[in-house]
N, C-alpha and C positions, 0 to 999 in steps of 0.2 A: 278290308275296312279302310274308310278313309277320313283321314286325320282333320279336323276342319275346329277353329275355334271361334269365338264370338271378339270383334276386337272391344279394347277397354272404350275406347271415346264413342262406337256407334255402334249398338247390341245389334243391328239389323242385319249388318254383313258380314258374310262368311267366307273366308279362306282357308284352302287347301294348303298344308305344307308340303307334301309333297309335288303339285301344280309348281308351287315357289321352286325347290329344289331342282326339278326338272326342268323347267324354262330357264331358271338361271346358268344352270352348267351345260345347257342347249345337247343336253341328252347325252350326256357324258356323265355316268357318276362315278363319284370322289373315292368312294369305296372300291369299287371297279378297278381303276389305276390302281389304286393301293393294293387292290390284288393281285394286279396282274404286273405289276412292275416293281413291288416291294417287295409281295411274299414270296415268289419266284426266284429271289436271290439268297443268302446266306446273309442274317441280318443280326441283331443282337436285339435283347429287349432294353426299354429304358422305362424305368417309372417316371410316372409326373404327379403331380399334383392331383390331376382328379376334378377339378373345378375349372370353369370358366372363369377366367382372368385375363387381363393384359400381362405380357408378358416382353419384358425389353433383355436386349443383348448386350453386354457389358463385356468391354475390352479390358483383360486383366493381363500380367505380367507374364503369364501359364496359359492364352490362347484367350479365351472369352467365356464367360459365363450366361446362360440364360435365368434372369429372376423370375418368378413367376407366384407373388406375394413374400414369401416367406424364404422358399424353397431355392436354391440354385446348383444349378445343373453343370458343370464344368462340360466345356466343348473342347475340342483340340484345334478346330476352325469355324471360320465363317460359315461355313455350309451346313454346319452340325447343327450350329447354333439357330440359322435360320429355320433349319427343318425342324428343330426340337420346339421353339418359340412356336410355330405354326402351330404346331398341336396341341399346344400347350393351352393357347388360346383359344382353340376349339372345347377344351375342357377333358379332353382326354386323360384314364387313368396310366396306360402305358402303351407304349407304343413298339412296333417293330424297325430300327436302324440301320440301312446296308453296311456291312462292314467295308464298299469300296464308295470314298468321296466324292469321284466322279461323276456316279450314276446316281448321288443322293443329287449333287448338283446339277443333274439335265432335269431331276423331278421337282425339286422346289420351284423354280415357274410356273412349271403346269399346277401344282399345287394351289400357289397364291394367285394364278390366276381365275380360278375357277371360286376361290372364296371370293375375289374381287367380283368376277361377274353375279354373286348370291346375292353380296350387300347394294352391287347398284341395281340390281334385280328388285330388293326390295328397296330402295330410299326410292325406287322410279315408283313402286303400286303409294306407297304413302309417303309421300314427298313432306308434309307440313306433323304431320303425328311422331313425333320422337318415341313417345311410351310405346307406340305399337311395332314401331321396326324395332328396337330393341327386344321387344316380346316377339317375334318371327322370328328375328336372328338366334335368341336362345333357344326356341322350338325347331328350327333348321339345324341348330349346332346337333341339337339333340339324337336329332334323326339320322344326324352324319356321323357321331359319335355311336352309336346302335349300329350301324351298317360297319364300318368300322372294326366293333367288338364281335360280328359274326362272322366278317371276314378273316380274324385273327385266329376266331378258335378254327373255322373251315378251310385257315391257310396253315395250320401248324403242322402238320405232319410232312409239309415239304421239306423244310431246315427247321434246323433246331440249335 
């Protein structure tokens, strides 16, 4: 089945999300990684939030904190913080955490880089429409957050 919506400003045309998704990450999916280089290790869970939101990092006395509306996540470093902040912002309800900081910090690039390449993926197809790349971005967030939650249940029985 393929996902395709009508944008707000011009009912005429139509876009694939998942077209979007795969030319943005030049056929690398996000989920993928996340399977094969997250769940593959001995990881911890972390709750989030659950909702797409921006979400900033805040240097506290005790390491840093990620806000993410309401909610704040104590980090023990940078790296945590980044990694947990990325997800957070995808709208993720919980996530898998390697328990070694190392290997979270070789994957956070790949990570941010591959959302980076989604959003200028889409500001390039509608460069002047604000309403509709934000409407993409949350249809994309979606579909990465889905792939994601089947990767987690199809990756649990490795660690625990």
């Amino acid at each position: 089945m393929k996902e395709t919506f009508q944008t707000p400003s011009s009912q005429n045309q139509r876009i694939s999300h998942r077209e979007i998704l795969q030319a943005a990450v030049n056929l690398t999916d996000f989920a993928e990684l996340y399977r094969q280089k997250v769940l593959t290790q001995q990881t911890r869970t972390i709750r989030l939030l659950g909702k797409k939101n921006p979400a900033r990092i805040m240097h506290t006395l005790l390491g840093f904190e990620v806000q993410a509306c309401r909610k704040r996540i104590h980090c023990p470093d940078m790296v945590t913080a980044r990694y947990i902040r990325l997800f957070s912002e995808l709208g993720c309800r919980s996530i898998k955490l390697p328990y070694d900081p190392t290997r979270t910090a070789q994957l956070i690039p790949e990570f941010e880089a591959m959302l980076d390449r989604i959003a200028l993926q889409i500001q390039e197809r509608f460069p002047g429409d604000r309403q509709t790349r934000r409407y993409v971005i949350r249809r994309v967030y979606a579909i990465i957050r889905g792939q994601l939650r089947s990767a987690q249940h199809s990756g649990t029985a490795l660690f625990k």
